[in-house]
C-alpha positions as CSV (number, residue, x, y, z in Angstrom):
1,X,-49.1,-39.8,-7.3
2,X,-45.5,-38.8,-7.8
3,X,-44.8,-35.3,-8.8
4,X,-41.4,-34.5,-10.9
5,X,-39.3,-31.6,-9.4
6,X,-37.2,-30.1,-12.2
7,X,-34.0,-28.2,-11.9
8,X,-34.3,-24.6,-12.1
9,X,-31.2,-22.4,-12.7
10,X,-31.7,-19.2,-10.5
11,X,-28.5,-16.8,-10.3
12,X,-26.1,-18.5,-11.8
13,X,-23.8,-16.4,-14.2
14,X,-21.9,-17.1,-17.2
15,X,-18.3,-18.6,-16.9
16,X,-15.4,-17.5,-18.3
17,X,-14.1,-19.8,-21.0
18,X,-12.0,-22.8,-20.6
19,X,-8.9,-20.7,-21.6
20,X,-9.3,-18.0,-19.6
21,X,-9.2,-15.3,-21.9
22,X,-12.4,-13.3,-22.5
23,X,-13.1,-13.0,-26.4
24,X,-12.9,-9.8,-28.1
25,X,-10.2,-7.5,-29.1
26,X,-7.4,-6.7,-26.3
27,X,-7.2,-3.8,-24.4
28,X,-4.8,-1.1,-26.0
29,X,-2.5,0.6,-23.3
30,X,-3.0,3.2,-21.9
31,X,-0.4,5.5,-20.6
32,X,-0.7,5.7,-16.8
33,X,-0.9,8.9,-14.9
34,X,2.2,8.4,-13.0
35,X,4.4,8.0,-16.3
36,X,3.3,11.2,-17.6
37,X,4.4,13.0,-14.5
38,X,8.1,14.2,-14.5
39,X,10.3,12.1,-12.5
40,X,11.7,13.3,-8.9
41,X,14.7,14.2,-8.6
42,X,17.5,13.3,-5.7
43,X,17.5,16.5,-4.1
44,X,13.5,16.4,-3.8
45,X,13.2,12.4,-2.7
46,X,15.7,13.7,0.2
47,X,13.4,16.4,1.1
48,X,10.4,14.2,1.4
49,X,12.1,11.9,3.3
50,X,13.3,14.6,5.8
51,X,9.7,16.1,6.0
52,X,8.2,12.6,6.7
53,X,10.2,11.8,9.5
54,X,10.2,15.4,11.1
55,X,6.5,14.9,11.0
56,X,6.5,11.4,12.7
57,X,8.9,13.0,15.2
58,X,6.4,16.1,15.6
59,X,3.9,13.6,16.4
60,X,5.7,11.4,19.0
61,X,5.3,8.1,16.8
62,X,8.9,7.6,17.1
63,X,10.8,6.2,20.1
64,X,14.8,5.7,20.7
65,X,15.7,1.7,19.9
66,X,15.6,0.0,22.9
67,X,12.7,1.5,24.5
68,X,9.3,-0.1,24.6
69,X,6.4,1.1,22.2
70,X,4.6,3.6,24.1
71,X,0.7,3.9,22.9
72,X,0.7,5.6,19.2
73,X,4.0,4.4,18.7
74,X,4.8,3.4,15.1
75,X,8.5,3.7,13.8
76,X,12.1,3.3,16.4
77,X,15.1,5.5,16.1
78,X,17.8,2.8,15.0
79,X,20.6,6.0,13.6
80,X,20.9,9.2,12.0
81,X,21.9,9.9,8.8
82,X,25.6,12.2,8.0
83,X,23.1,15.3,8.0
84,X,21.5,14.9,11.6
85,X,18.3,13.1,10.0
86,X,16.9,10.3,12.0
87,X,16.6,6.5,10.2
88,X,13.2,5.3,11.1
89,X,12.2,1.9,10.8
90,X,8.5,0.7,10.8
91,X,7.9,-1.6,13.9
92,X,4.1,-1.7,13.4
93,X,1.0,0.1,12.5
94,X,-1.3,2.5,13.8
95,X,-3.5,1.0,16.2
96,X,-6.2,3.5,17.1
């Protein structure tokens, strides 16, 4: 006796059309948060940049170039700016 086995169709979701476009009306934009903030100015991006590296300084993730990376180590002193700040560059990340 020879019993038929159909196909069954369990969990399979619908496909996107051929196009790749869903149907229906297109989304209307939407202004962003970000472009409804006011822009920085020069004299604030400076300031941020000081702050962050006098905090990566505070926290010993910066060695002088040249030097191995010591544990915690992220960024390497390659210069200093015309006002004393230090020019960081990103040799890897954290890795605890």
């Amino acid at each position: 006796m020879k019993t038929s086995k159909a196909k069954v169709s369990i969990g399979k979701t619908r496909r996107k059309p051929a196009s790749g476009k869903l149907a229906g009306p297109a989304p209307k934009s939407v202004a962003t948060v970000a472009s409804q903030l006011p822009r920085a100015t020069a004299v604030q991006v400076e300031a941020a940049k000081r702050k962050f590296a006098q905090g990566i300084l505070a926290r010993g993730e910066a060695v002088p170039d040249g030097q191995p990376l010591t544990p915690g180590a992220t960024h390497v002193i390659v210069g200093k700016d015309a006002d004393g700040t230090p020019i960081l560059k990103r040799r890897r990340f954290s890795t605890s």
